[in-house]
N, C-alpha and C positions, 0 to 999 in steps of 0.2 A: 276180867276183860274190860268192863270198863272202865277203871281205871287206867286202861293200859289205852284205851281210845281217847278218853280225856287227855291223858299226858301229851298223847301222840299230836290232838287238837291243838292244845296251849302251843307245841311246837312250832307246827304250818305257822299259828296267828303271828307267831315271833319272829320267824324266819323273812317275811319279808321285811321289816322294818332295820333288822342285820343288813340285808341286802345293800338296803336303800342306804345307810351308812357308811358302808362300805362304797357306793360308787359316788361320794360328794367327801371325798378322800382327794384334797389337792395332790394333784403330781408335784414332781420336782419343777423349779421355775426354771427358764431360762432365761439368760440375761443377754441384751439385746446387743449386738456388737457394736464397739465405736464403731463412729463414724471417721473420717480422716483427721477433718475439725480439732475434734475430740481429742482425738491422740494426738495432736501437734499441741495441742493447748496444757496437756501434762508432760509435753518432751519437746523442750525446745531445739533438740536436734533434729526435730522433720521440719522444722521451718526452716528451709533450704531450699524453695522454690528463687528463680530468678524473676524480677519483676520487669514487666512490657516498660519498654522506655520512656512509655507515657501514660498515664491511668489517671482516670476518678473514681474519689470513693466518696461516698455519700453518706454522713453523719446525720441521726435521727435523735435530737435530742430533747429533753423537756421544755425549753424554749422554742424549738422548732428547726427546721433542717440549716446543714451549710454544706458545701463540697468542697472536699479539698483538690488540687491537681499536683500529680506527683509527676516532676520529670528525671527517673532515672541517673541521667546523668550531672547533676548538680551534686547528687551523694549519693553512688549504687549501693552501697551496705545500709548507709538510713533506708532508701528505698526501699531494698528486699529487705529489710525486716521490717519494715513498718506492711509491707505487703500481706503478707506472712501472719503476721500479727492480725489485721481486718479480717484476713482466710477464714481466720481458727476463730472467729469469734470474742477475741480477745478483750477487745475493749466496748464491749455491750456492760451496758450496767455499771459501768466505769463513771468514778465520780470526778467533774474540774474543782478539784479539791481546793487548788492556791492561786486566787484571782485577782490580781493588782492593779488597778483603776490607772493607765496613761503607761501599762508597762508590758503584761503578757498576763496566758490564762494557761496552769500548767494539768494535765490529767496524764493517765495509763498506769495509776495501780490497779491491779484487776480488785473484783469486790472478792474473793475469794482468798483465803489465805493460803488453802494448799496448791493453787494455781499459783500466785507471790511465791512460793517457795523455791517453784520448778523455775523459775524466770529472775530471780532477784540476783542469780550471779552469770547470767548466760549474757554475755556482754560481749560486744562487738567493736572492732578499732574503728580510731576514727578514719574519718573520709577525707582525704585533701580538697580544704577547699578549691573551688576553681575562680573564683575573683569575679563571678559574671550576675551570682546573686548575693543578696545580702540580707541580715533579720528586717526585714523592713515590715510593716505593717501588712498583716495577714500573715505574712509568709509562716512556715512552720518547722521548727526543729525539733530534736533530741534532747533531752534534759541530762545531764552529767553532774557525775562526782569530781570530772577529776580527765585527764588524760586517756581514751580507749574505756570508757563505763556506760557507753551505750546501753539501756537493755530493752524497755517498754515506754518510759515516761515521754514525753511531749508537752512544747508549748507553743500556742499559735500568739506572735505579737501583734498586740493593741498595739505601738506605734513605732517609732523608728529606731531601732534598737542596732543600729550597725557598732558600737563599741564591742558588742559581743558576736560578732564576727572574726577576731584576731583569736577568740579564746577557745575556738574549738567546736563550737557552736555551728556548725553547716547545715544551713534550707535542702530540704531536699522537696520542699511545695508549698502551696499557696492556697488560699481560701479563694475563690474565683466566684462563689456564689453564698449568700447568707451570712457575709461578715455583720452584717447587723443584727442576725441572731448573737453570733459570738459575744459581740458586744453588752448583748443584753443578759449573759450569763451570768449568776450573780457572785459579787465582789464583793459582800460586808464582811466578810471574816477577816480579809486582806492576808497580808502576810502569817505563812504559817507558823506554827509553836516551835521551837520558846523563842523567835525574834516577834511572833504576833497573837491576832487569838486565834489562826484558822490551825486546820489539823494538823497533828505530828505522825510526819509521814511513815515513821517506825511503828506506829501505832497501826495504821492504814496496811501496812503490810502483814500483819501479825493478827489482825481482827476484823480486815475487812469493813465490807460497807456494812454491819451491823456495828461499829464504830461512829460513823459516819452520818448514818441516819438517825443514831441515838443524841447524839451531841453536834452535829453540825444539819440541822433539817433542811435547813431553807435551801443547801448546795444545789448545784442543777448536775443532770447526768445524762449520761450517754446512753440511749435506747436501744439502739443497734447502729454497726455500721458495716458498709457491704461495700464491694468492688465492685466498679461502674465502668470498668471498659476505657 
């Protein structure tokens, strides 16, 4: 009999401590749904919003802020993509990779390479120019390969660049507030590889700002930027 109490004893003492293991037993996790953002930023077929005729969007950079003002109708397809693109978050974190002292300052590879993946052939025609604006200082365009290769890239020009206006090249906005940040964004690398020593932009898309921050430090970047209405 006692044996049979003891045994019984050691049981109870055991049995809570089973218990207690058993309920610090993770569940299953659930994972948090995108957001809209989210999912436009891995499918650039939801960036298909139409952009207001007229808008600011408000760049927070490591130098300090600048606004750009987008009007619509200078270039509706720059426009709503470049809209679109601010939306989803796109060019947070975004390095001015290729910065030319008396020429332009060009960024929108995303820092992520599987975001570059979804976006590096989703290209958009050009826009007929309308003859009413020009690259002029501040103003801001699209960076191309070539004929209709619109996708993400941007450059806002340092000075008067109307030659590349004939080349495909359409404003579709202007720097209206903080060009002297811009200005101040840094330019030593100069022209990129292999015409200079700043980044190779095939590289940038394939490895990201962990490229970037390894071998180009000093670069300045993009913090966030948001739609202002």
């Amino acid at each position: 009999m006692n044996i049979i109490v003891a045994a019984l004893s050691a049981f109870l003492l055991a049995a809570p401590s089973l218990v207690t293991a058993a309920t610090i037993v993770p569940g299953p996790q659930r994972k948090k749904p995108k957001t809209n953002a989210q999912e436009t930023l891995m499918n650039p077929q939801k960036a298909n919003e139409k952009a207001p005729a007229k808008f600011n969007a408000q760049f927070s950079t490591s130098k300090g802020d600048f606004t750009v003002e987008v009007h619509r109708e200078w270039s509706p397809l720059g426009a709503d993509r470049f809209y679109n693109l601010v939306k989803a978050g796109y060019y947070d974190d975004c390095a001015f990779f290729r910065a030319i002292k008396g020429f332009m300052v060009q960024f929108g590879i995303n820092g992520s390479p599987a975001v570059n993946a979804q976006w590096s052939k989703a290209r958009i025609p050009d826009d007929e120019p309308i003859g009413a604006q020009s690259n002029a200082r501040g103003f801001l365009s699209f960076a191309m390969a070539g004929p209709n290769t619109r996708t993400t890239q941007l450059f806002i020009n340092y000075a008067d660049n109307s030659n590349l206006d004939g080349m495909g090249f359409t404003p579709f906005g202007k720097v209206t507030g903080g060009m002297d940040v811009v200005d101040k964004l840094y330019q030593g690398y100069g022209e990129g590889a292999p015409h200079g020593m700043g980044p190779e932009q095939g590289r940038i898309q394939s490895e990201g700002n962990s490229y970037l921050k390894g071998e180009f430090p000093k670069l300045d970047y993009i913090k966030a930027a948001k739609i202002k209405g």
